[in-house]
N, C-alpha and C positions, 0 to 999 in steps of 0.2 A: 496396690502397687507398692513396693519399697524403692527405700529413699536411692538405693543404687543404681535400681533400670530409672528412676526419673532422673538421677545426675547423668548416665548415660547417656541417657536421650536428649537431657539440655547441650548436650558436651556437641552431641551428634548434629544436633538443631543448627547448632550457632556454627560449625562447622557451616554445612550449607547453605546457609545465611551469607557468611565471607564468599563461599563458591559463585552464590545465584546474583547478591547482590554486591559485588567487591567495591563499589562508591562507596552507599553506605554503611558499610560494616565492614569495616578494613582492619588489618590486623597491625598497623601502625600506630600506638597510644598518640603520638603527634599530631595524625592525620584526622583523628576523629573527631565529627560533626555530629552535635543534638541532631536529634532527629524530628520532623516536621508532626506540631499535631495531628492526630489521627492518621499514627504510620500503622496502627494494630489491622485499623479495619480494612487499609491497603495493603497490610501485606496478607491479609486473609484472602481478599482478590486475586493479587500476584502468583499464591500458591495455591488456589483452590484447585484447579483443574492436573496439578503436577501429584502423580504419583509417589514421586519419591519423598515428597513433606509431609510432614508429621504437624499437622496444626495446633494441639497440646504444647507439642515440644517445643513451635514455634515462639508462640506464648510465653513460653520457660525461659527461652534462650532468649526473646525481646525483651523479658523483664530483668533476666541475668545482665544484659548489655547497657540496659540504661541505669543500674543499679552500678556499674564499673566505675574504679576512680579516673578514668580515661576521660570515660563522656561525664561523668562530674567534672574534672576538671575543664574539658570543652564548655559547658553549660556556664561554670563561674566564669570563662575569659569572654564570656559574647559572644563563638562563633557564630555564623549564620546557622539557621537550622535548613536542613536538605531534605528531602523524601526518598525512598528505597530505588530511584535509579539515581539520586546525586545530583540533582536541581534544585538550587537555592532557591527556600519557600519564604522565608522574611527573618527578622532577627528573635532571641530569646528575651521574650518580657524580664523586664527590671527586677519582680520580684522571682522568678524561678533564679536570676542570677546570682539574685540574695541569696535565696534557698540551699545553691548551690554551694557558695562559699561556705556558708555559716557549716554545710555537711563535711564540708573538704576541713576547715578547721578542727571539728570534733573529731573529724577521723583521723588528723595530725595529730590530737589531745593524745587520742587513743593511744594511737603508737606509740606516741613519746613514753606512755607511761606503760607498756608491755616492755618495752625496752630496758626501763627501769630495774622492772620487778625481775625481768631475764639477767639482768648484771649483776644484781641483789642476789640471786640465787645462785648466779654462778660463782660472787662471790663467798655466800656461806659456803656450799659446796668443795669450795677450796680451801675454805678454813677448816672446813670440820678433815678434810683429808688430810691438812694440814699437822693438828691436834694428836692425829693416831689414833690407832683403834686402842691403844692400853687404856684411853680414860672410860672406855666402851663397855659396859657389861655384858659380856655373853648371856643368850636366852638361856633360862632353863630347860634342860632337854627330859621331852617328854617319853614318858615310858607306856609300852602297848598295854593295855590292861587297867592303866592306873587311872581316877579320876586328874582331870584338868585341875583343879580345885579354883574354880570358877574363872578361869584366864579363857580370852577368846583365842579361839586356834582358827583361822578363815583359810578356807582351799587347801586345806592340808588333809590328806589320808591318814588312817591309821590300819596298819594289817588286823587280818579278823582276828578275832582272839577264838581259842581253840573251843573253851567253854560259851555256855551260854550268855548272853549278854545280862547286866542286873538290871531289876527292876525299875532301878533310879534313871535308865539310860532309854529312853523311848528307838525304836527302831521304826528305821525309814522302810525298810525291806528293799531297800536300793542299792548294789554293790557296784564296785568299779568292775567289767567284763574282765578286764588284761589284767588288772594287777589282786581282785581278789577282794580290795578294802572297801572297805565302810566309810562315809562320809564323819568327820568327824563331829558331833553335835551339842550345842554347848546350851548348859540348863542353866537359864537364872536360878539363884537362889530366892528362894522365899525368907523374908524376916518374918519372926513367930508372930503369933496373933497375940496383940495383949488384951488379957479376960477386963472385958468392962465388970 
């Protein structure tokens, strides 16, 4: 399975989930309540007999939910914890509230410091546009036919050359359909062997 039909299907899951169980799994971050030990094996009950669940997804989409900064942040405040119809089952132990915090912390770290590193780049970004392309060296532009002389060229085509390829130049036997070219391919060079 790829990773797309199983986002899908957690997407789909947790969908249903809001639908079947709207206490539970509400789509309001304010509203959200930890949810009661051993909701997995209840909610496997709940949807055993219904067609339209997907018990995998179920899975996916439960561990998506309690993984949210929503219900981490419910879990650090104390809420009561509920069961999949929205029946206060008792409060969340001392250390999952730790737990809780200490994750919501690292994950403010986190942010703090992508935010950072996004400013930081947007401000190079603006300097270097800033600066002008004059201080810029234009690439060397390369010519069909000629060695690279050892520069890496990555995703770039070159048209077939009319002759035969040299023997320095190993062939892929692979061309582009539409446009005719050859993958460009680039040969390390060997340093000579020095005679012991």
């Amino acid at each position: 399975m790829n990773q797309t039909s199983k986002t899908a299907r957690t997407a789909s899951a947790l969908d249903y989930l809001h639908r079947r169980f709207p206490v539970a799994f509400v789509n309001d971050p304010a509203a959200v309540h930890p949810l009661a030990v051993g909701t997995r094996e209840a909610l496997h009950t709940a949807i055993a007999e219904d067609p339209l669940a997907d018990p995998a997804a179920c899975d996916w989409a439960l561990r998506r939910w309690c993984l949210s900064r929503a219900y981490t942040a419910a879990l650090a405040a104390g809420r009561p914890r509920i069961d999949i119809e929205g029946h206060i089952t008792g409060g969340v132990a001392p250390e999952h509230q730790a737990a809780a915090a200490a994750r919501l912390a690292t994950e403010g770290d986190r942010t703090a410091e992508r935010a950072k590193r996004r400013d930081k780049a947007e401000r190079m970004k603006a300097k270097g546009k800033a600066a002008g392309a004059a201080n810029r060296k234009p690439p060397a532009p390369t010519t069909p036919g000629k060695a690279t002389a050892g520069r890496v060229i990555t995703g770039k085509t070159r048209p077939r050359a009319t002759a035969e390829p040299s023997p320095a130049v190993p062939s892929t036997g692979t061309t582009n359909e539409r446009t005719g070219a050859r993958p460009t391919i680039t040969i390390k060079r060997r340093r000579p062997s020095v005679p012991e």
